[in-house]
N, C-alpha and C positions, 0 to 999 in steps of 0.2 A: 465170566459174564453170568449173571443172574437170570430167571427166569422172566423177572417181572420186568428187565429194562431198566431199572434203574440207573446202572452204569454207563450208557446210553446217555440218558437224561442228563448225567451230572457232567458225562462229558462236552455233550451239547452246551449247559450252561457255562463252566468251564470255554469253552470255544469263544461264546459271546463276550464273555469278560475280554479277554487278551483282544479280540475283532475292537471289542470298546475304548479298549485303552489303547491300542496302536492308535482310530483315530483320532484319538483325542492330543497322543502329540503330533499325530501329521495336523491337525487343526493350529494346533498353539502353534507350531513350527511355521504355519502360512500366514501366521497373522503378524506373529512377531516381525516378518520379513515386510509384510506389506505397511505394517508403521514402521518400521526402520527405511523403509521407500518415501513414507509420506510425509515423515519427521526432514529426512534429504534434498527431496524439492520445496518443502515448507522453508527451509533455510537457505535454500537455492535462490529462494523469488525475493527472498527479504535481502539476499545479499547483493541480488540484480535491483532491486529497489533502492537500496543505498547508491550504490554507482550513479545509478540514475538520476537520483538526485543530486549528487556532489557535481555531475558532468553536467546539468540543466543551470543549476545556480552558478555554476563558471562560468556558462557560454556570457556571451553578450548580446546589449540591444542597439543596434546601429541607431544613431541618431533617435535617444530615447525622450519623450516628452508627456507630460499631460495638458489637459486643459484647466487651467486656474475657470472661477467663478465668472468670469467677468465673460468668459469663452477666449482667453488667451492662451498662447500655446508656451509652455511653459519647457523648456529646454534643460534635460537632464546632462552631467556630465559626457562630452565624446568616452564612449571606452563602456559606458554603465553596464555591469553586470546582471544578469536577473533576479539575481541575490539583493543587490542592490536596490534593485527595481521595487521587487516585491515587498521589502522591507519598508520604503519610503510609503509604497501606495496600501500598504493596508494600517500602518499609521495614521494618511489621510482620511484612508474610508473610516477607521474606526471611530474619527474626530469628525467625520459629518462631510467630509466629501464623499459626490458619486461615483462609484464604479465604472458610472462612462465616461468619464473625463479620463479614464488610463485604457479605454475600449480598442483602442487601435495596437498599444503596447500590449496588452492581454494577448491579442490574437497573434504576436511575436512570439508569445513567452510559448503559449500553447504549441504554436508550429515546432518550434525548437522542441519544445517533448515530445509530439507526437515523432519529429524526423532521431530523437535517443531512444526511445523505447520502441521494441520490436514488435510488429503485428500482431503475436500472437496476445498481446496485451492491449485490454482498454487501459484509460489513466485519466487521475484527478489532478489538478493540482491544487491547495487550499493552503487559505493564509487562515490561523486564528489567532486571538488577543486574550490571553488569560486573565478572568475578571475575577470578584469577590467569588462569583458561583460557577466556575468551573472553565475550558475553554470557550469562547463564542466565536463562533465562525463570522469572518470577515467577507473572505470572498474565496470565490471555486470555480474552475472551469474546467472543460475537458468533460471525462466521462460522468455521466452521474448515478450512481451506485450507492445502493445503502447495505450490501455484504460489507462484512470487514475487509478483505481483500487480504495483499502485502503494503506495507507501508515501511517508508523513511521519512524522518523526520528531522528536523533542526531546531531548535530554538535559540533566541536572541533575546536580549535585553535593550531595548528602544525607550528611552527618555522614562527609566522607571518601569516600563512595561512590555510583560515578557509576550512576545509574538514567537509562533511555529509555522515554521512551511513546511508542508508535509507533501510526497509525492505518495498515490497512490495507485496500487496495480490491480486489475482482473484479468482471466484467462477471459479472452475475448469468445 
């Protein structure tokens, strides 16, 4: 050891480095852990989000109908799915029929998600029609959220044009 302390000093410095570098992989090491967590339920909600929708659009709508223009009640297939459902009615919306002529079947469709998806989840469900400029939203019910959330999707081909029903999810 030296008079002046020096050896001291450099040890001190020396100390801080290695204190530095330990935490710096105990940092990297927490983080790495905590996106390989958030990466796992990120792909957890999306895969409960598919199910979800694949088990929505199989259920059925007992005695499904809309109202034609005239206020006729308009009698879908016994049996109709909500795949089914959805498909027909946002064709019609997109073509100029109203949203309330299928208001009673909505609140079917809706029940049926709310009773598949788990509480801990709000939910949308949305029809779009893909135009020259991009998707345009047809129709939506259930929760209403402008986070991206989890989502499943589908799309179909209807008389030339491609419609999506999407289900979507939030941590409630």
């Amino acid at each position: 050891m030296d008079e002046r302390g020096t050896e001291g000093f450099f040890d001190a410095i020396l100390f801080l480095l290695i204190i530095t570098v330990a935490f710096c992989l105990v940092l990297t090491s927490y983080l790495a852990l905590v996106r390989t967590e958030e990466v796992a339920t990120r792909d957890s909600a999306v895969l409960y989000a598919r199910r979800s929708l694949a088990s929505l659009l199989m259920s059925s709508i007992p005695d499904a109908f809309y109202v034609d223009p005239d206020g006729g009640r308009v009698p879908l297939e016994n049996g109709t799915n909500i795949e089914q459902f959805l498909l027909e009615e946002t064709y019609l919306v997109h073509h100029g029929m109203p949203v309330s002529a299928f208001s009673d079947c909505n609140l079917a469709v809706e029940e049926t998600a709310r009773s598949l998806v788990t509480g801990a989840y709000d939910f949308a469900v949305r029809a779009e029609v893909r135009t020259d400029g991009g998707l345009e939203g047809v129709l939506s019910f259930g929760a209403d959220q402008s986070s991206p959330g989890y989502s499943a999707a589908s799309d179909y081909i209807i008389y030339d044009e491609t419609v999506r029903i999407e289900l979507v999810l939030w941590w409630s």
